[in-house]
MARMI-67537 format. One record per residue (C-alpha): residue number from 1; x, y, z. Coordinates in nm, 3 decimals, decimal comma. Example, Ala and Ser with C-alpha at 12.3 -4.5 7.8 and 13.67 -1.06 7.14 Angstrom:
NODE num      xx      yy      zz
NODE   1   1,230  -0,450   0,780
NODE   2   1,367  -0,106   0,714
//
This chain:
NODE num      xx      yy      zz
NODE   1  12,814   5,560  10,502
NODE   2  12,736   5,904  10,519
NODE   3  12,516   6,086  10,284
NODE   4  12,693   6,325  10,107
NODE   5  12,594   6,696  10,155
NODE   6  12,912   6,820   9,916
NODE   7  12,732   6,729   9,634
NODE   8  12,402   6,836   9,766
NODE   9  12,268   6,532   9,781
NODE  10  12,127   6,365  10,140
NODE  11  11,857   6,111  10,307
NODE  12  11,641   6,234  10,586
NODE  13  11,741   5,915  10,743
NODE  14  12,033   5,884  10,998
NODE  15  12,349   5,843  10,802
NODE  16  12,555   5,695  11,081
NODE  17  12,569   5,334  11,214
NODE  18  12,757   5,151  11,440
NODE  19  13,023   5,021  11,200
NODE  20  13,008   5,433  11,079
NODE  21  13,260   5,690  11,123
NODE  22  13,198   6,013  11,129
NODE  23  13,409   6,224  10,881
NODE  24  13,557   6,580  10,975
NODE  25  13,453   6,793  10,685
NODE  26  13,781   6,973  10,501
NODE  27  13,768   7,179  10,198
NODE  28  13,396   7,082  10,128
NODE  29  13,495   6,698  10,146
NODE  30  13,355   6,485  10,394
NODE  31  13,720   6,315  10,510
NODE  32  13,751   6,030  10,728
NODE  33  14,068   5,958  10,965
NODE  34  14,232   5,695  11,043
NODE  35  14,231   5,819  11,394
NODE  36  13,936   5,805  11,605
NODE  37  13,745   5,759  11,895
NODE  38  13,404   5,586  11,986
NODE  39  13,096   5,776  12,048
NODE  40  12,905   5,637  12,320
NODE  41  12,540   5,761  12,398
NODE  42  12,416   5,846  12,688
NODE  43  12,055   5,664  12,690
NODE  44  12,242   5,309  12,751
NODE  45  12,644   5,342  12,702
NODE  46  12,612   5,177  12,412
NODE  47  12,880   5,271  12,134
NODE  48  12,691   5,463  11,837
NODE  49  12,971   5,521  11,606
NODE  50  13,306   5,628  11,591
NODE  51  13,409   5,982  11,510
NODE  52  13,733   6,069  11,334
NODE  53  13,986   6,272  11,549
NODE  54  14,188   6,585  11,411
NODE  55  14,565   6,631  11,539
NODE  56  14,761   6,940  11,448
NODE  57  14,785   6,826  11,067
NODE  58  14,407   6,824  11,058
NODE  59  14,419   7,174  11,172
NODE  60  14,641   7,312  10,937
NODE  61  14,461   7,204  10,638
NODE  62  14,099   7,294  10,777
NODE  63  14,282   7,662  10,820
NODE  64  14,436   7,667  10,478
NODE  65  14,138   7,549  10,349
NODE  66  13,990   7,861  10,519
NODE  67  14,228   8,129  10,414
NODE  68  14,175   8,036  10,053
NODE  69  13,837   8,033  10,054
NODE  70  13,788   8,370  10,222
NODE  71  13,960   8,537   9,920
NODE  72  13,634   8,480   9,734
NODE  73  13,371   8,437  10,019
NODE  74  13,446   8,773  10,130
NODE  75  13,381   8,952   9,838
NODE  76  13,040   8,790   9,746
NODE  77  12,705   9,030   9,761
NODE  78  12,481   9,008  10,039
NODE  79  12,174   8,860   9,859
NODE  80  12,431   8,536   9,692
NODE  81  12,470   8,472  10,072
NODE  82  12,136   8,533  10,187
NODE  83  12,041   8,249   9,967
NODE  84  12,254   8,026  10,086
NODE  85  12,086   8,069  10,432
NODE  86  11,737   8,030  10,330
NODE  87  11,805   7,729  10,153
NODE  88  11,974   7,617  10,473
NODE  89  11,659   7,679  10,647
NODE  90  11,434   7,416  10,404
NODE  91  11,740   7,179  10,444
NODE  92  11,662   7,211  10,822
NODE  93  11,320   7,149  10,798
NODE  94  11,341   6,876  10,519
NODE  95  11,614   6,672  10,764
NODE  96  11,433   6,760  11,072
NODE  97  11,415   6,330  11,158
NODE  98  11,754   6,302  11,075
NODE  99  11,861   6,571  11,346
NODE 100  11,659   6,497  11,625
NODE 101  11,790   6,134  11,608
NODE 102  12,092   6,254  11,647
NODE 103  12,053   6,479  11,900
NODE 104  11,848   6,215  12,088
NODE 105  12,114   5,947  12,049
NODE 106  12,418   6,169  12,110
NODE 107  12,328   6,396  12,420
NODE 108  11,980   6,247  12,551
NODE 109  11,822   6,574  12,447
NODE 110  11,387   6,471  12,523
NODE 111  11,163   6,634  12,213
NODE 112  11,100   6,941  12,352
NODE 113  11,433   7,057  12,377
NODE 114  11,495   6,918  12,076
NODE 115  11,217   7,137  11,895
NODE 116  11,310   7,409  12,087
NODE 117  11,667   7,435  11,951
NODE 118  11,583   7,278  11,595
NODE 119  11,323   7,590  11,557
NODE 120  11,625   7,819  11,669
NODE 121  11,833   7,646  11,415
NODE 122  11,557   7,731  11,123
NODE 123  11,475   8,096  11,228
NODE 124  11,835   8,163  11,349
NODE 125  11,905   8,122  10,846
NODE 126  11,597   8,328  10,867
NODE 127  11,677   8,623  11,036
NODE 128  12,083   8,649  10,934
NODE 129  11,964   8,606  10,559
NODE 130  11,679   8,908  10,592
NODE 131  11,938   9,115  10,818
NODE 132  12,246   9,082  10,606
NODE 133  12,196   9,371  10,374
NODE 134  12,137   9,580  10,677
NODE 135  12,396   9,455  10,877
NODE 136  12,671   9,500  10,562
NODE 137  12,583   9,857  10,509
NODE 138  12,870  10,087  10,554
NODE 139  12,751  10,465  10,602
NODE 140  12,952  10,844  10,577
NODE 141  12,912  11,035  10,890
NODE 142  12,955  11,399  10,898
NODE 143  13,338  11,508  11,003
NODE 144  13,435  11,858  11,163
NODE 145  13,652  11,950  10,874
NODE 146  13,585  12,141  10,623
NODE 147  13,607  12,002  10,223
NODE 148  13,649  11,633  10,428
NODE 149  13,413  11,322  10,396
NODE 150  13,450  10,984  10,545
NODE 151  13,366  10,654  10,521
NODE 152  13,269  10,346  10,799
NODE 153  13,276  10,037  10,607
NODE 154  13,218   9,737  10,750
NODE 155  13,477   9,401  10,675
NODE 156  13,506   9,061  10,772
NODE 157  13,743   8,996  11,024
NODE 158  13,927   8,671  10,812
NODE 159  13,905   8,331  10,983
NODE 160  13,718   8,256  11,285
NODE 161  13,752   7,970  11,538
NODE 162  13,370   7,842  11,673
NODE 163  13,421   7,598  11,999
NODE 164  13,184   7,397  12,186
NODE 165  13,306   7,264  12,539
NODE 166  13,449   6,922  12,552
NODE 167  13,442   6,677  12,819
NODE 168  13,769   6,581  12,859
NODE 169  13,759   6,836  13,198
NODE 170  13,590   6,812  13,506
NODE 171  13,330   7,034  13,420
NODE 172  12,981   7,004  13,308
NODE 173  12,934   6,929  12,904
NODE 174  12,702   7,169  12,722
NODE 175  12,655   7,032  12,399
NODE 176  12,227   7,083  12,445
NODE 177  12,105   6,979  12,102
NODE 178  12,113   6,990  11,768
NODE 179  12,202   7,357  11,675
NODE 180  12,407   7,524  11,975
NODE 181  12,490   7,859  12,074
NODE 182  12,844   7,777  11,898
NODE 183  12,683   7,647  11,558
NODE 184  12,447   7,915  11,590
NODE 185  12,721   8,197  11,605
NODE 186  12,857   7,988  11,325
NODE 187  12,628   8,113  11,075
NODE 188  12,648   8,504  11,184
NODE 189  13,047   8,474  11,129
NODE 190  13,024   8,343  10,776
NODE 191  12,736   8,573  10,661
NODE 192  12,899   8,824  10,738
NODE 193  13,203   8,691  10,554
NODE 194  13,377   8,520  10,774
NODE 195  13,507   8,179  10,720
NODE 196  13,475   7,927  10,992
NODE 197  13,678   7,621  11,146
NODE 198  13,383   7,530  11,427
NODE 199  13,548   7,267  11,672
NODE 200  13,269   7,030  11,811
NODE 201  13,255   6,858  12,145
NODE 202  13,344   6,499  12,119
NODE 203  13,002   6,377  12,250
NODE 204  12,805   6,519  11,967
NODE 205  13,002   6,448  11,619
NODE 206  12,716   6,347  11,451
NODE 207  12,500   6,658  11,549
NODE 208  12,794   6,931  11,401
NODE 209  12,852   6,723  11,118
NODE 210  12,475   6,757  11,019
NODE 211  12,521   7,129  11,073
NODE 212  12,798   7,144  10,776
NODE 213  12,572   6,883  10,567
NODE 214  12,306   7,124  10,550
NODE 215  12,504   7,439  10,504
NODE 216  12,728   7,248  10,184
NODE 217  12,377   7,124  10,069
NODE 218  12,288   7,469  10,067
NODE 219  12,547   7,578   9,819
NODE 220  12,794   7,694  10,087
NODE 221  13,092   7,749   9,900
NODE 222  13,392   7,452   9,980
NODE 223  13,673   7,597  10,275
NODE 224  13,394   7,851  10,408
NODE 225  13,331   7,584  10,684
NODE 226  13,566   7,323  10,778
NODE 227  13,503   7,091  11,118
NODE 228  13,723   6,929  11,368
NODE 229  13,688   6,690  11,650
NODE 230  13,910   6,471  11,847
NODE 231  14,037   6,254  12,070
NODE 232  13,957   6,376  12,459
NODE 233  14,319   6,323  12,529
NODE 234  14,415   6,555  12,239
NODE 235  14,238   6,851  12,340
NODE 236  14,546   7,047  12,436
NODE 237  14,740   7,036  12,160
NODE 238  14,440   7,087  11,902
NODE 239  14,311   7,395  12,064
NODE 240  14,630   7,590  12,151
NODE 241  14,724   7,469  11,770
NODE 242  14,380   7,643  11,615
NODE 243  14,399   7,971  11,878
NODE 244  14,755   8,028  11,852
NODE 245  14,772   8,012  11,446
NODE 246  14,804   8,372  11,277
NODE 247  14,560   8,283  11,054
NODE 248  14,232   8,290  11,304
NODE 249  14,127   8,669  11,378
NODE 250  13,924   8,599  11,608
NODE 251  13,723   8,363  11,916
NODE 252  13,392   8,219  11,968
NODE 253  13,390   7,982  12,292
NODE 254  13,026   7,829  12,426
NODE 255  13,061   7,627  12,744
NODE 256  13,173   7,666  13,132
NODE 257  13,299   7,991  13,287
NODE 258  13,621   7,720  13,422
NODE 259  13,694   7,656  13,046
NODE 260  13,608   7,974  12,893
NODE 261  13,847   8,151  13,119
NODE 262  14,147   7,913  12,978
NODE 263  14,038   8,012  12,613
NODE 264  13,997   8,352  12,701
NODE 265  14,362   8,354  12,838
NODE 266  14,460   8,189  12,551
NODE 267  14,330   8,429  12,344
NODE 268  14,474   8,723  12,466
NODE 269  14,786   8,591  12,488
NODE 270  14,788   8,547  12,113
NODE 271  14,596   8,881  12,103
NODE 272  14,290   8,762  11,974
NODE 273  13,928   8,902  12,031
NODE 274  13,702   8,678  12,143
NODE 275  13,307   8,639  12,233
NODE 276  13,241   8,445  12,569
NODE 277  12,883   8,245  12,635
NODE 278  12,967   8,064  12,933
NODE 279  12,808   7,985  13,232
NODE 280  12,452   8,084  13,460
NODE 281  12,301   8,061  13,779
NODE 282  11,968   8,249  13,684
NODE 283  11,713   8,359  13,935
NODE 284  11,346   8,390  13,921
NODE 285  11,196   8,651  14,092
NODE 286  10,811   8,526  14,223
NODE 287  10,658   8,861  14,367
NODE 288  10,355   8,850  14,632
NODE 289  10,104   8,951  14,303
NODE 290  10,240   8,679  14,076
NODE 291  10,007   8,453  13,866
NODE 292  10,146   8,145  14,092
NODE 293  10,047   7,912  13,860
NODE 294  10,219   8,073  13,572
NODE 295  10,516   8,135  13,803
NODE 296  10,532   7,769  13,880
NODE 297  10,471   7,624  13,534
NODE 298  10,767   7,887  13,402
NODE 299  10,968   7,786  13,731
NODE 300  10,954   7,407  13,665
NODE 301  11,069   7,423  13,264
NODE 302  11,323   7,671  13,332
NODE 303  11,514   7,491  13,581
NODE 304  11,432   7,141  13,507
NODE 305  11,408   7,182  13,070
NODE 306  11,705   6,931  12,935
NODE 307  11,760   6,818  13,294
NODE 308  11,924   7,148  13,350
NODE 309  12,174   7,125  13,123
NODE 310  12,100   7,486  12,962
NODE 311  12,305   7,783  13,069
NODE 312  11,996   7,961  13,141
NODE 313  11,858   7,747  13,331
NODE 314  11,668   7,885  13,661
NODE 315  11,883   7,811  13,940
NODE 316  11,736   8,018  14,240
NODE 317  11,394   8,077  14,287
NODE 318  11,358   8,363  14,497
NODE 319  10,977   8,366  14,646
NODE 320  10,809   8,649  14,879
NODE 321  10,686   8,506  15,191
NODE 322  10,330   8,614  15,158
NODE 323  10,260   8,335  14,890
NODE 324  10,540   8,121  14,922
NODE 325  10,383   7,796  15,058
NODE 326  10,114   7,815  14,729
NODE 327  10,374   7,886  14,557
NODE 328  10,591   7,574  14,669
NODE 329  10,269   7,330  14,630
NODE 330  10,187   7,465  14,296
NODE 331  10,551   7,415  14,185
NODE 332  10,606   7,109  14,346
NODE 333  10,281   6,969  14,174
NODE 334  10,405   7,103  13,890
NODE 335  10,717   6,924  13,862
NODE 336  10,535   6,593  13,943
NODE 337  10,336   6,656  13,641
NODE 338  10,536   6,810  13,408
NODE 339  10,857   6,613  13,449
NODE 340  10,692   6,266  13,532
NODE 341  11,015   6,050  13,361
NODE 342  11,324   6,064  13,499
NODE 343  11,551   6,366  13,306
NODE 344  11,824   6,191  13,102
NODE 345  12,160   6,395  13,119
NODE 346  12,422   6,416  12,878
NODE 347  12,708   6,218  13,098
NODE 348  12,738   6,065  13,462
NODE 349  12,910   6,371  13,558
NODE 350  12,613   6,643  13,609
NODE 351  12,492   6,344  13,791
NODE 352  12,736   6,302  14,043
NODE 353  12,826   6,654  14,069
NODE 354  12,421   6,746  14,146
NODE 355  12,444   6,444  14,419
NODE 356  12,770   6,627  14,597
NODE 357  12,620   6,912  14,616
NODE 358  12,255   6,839  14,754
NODE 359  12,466   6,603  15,009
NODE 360  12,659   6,966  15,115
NODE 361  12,350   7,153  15,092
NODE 362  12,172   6,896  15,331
NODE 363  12,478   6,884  15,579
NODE 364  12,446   7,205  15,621
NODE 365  12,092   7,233  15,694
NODE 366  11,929   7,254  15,352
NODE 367  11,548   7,145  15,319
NODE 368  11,480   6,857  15,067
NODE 369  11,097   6,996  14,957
NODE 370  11,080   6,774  14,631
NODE 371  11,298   6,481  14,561
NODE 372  11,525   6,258  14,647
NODE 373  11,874   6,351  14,671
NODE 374  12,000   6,000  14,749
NODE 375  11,805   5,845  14,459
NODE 376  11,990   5,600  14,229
NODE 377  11,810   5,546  13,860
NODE 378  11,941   5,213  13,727
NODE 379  12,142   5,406  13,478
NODE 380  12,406   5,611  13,575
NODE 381  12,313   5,942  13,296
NODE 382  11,948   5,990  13,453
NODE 383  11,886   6,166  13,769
NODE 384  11,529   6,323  13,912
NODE 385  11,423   6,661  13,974
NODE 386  11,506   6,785  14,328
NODE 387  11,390   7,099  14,488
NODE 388  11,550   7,210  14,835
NODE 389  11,539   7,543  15,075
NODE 390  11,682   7,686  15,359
NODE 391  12,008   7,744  15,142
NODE 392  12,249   8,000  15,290
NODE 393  12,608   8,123  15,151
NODE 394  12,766   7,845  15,353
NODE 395  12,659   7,598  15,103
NODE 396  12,856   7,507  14,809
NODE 397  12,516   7,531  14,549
NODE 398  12,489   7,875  14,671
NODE 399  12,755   7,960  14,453
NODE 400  12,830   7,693  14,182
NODE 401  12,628   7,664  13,898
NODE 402  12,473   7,342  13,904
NODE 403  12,381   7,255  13,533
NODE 404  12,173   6,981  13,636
NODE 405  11,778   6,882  13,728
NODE 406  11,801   7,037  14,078
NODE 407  11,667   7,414  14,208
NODE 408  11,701   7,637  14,515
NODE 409  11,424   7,820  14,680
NODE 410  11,475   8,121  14,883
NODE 411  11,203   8,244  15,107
NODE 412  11,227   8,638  15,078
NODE 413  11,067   8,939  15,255
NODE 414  11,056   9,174  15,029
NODE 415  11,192   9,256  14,673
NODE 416  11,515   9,407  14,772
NODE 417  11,586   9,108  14,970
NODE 418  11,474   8,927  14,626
NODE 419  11,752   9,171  14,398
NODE 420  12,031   9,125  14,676
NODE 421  12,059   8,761  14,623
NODE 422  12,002   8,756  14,269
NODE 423  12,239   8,971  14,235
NODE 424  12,516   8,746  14,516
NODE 425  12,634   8,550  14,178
NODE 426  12,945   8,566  13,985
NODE 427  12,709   8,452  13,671
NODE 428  12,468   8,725  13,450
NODE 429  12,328   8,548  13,229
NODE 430  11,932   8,522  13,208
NODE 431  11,667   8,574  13,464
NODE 432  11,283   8,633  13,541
NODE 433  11,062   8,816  13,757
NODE 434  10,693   8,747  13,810
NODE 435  10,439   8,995  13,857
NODE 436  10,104   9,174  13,756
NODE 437  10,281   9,491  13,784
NODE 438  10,449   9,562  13,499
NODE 439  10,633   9,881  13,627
NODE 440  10,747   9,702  13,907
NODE 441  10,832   9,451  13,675
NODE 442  11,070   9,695  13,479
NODE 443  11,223   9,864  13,801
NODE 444  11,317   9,508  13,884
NODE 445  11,435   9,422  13,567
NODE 446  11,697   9,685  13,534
NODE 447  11,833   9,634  13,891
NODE 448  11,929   9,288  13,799
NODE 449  12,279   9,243  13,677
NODE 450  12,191   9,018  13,410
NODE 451  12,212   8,986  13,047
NODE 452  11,850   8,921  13,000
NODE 453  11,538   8,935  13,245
NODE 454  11,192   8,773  13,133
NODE 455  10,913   8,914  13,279
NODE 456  10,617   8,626  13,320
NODE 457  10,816   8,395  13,146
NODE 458  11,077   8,110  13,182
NODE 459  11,446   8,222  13,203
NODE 460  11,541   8,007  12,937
NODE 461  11,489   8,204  12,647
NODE 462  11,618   8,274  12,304
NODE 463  11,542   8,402  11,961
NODE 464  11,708   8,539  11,666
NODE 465  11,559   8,844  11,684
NODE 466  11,736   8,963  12,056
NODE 467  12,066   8,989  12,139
NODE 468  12,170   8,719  12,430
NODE 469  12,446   8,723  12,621
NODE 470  12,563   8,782  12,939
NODE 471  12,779   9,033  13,232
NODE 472  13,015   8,882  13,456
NODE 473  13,142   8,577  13,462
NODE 474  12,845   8,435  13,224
NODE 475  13,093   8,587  12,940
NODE 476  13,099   8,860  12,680
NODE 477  12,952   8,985  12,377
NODE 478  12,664   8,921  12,206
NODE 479  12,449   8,652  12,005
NODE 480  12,177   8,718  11,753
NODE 481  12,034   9,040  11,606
NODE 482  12,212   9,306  11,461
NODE 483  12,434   9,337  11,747
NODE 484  12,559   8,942  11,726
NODE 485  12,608   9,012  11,332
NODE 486  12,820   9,346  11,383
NODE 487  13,022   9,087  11,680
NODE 488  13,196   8,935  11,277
NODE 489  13,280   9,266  11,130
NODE 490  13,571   9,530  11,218
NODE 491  13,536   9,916  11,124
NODE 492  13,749  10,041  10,868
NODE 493  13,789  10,464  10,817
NODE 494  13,853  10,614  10,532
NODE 495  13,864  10,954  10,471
NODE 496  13,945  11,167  10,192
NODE 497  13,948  11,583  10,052
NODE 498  13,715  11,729   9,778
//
């Protein structure tokens, strides 16, 4: 039975069994369907739970649960919802076994991702609860004419739709751990007075209902955020029925560029705003003066963290030839240490789509420098670490994203050779550049068409402090910050005589 966060009260222990089903949380209830579909995990295919599945019904009410509740919610004061959000944060840490079960159970996610995105969870109450009053401020600029004064103020933008990708397509699942970019973005919206319907991926019910748990235990006021899930086979009809209602003002989709162009179509054909996180294929930059140990260590966890399954995750490793075979034994040695165990993925499907295209990469005269390729684990959601050169624009991994435990090094001459194929992506989402040079460091860093670029550190990276986000096809807008607060309001003018 699950523990009930409505009423504030809750057990650190997991509240889901196998003869469990996971409720969809409506109007501050915690309300369980008749319809539903098994959860199965990962680690051994083993059915956790079932989940309760939404339909178009389900989505009405968590909408008109929404509307009503935004009538108050967005006329509270800053500091009633700042505390909210810092009690969120102790909830986080008091639950913090409770959540990494799931997230272990549901998507595989090893500890250190697992602390990596539960910390992001915690800071992520922090820093929206100390910026709100900031971020709420409206302010009077100075107008040409004469005897006339105006006003910016700041508003909510009504209800807001949060998505995570689901895995009813053909297409990598991104559901990382137990906070994601979507539930993340979640809390800016409603701080800023916003309600929220936040639509989970199927794999990780569990996970998103402990995000509305914590927030209701918090004192989150009932309709402010309502959750759906459902039925692979029903993901059609439930998202065109959320994006195409009048009632949601706006669009927050976190998955693959392939999916997030359909919402983002969707979107504007219902004239909706929306902010895009979608998809990477982030390059490292290893210059001749690089610490190569550093480089390697920060190499290895960025493309091999999670398995790969992070949309940051370093993809091409672009090396100058003066160091590049200590740079390829360091990393290689590296991985052997670092990543030891086999990387469990969320699904088969990063798997198999990894294995397709090493085999291309390898037809085609790709080096295998680490790894198997061919390598079968005995289950079928587990695959090693694999490391290959020699990869030219023939080669299908040259240009898909691979979201799984494998990485391409290029041998490069010089850095412009370095920025050119950094640059030969549709994706811009993170990247890195090693060097002792920190001006060189800089000049590299604003050449590269990316939405972030680490310098001396891993390209997977994110706090709640800096805005992230990406160009391109990795998506638009922005996370965290002021910037991913001021994404939830719209600008109103007013402007009157003396």
């Amino acid at each position: 039975m699950a523990a009930n966060g409505a009423n504030g009260t809750h057990s650190s222990a997991p509240a889901f069994d196998t003869s469990s089903t996971v409720p969809l949380w409506l109007d501050g209830k915690e309300v369980k369907l008749s319809s539903t579909f098994d959860v199965v995990s990962p680690l051994d295919q083993k059915t956790l739970y079932k989940a309760s599945s939404a339909d178009e019904e389900d989505v009405e009410k968590a909408i008109a649960s929404a509307e009503k509740a935004f009538k108050t919610w967005s006329k509270t004061k800053p500091n009633f919802r700042r505390d909210i959000f810092l009690r969120a944060a102790d909830e986080f840490k008091k639950r913090v076994d409770e959540l990494k079960h799931y997230s272990y159970t549901e998507t595989g996610a090893a500890e250190s991702m697992f602390a990596f995105e539960h910390n992001l969870a915690y800071e992520a109450c922090k820093s929206v609860a100390g910026l709100i009053q900031v971020a709420t401020t409206s302010s009077s600029p100075v107008v040409g004419e004469e005897g006339t004064n105006a006003l910016l103020i700041k508003e909510p933008h009504g209800v807001v739709l949060g998505m995570q990708s689901s895995l009813e397509r053909a297409l990598c699942p991104r559901p990382t751990g137990v906070f994601t970019t979507s539930g993340n973005s979640a809390q800016k919206q409603r701080i800023m007075g916003n309600t929220v319907i936040l639509k989970g991926p199927e794999a990780a019910p569990a996970t998103y209902w402990a995000i509305s748990s914590i927030l209701h235990a918090a004192g989150l006021p009932a309709g402010c955020l309502n959750t759906i899930y459902h039925r692979p086979a029903d993901a059609s009809k439930v998202t065109t029925a959320l994006i195409s209602h009048p009632a949601i003002k706006k669009v927050n989709f976190t998955g693959s560029t392939g999916v997030g162009a359909i919402i983002a179509s969707m979107s504007g054909k219902y004239l909706k705003p929306c902010v895009m996180e979608l998809g990477g294929k982030a390059p490292s930059i290893v210059c001749e003066d690089a610490n190569i140990q550093n480089a390697a260590l920060q190499c290895a966890l960025g493309a091999f963290l999670h398995a790969g399954q992070i949309c940051m995750a370093t993809e091409r490793i672009l090396v100058n030839r003066k160091i590049a075979d200590e740079f390829r034994e360091a990393l290689k040695q590296t991985v052997g240490q670092v990543f030891a165990d086999t990387p469990q993925l969320v699904t088969a499907a990063p798997v198999t789509k990894n294995k397709k295209l090493l085999d291309d990469a390898v037809s085609k005269g790709a080096k295998v420098v680490y790894g198997d390729p061919k390598h079968n684990d005995e289950s079928s959601t587990k695959m090693k670490p694999v490391i290959i050169e020699n990869v030219n624009e023939k080669m299908d991994i040259y240009h898909t994203e691979s979201f799984g435990p494998t990485v391409s090094i290029y041998i490069v001459e010089d850095d412009e050779e370095a920025l050119r194929i950094a640059n030969d992506t549709d994706y811009g989402l993170a990247s890195a550049v090693f060097t002792e040079d920190l001006r060189r460091g800089l000049s590299l860093a604003r050449r590269i068409e990316s939405g972030a670029v680490h310098i001396n550190g891993m390209s997977v990276h994110d706090e709640p402090a800096l805005p992230h986000g990406g160009v391109k096809k990795s998506g638009f807008g922005r996370f965290n910050g002021l910037p991913g607060l001021e994404e939830w309001t719209r600008t109103k003018v007013v402007t009157w005589k003396d």
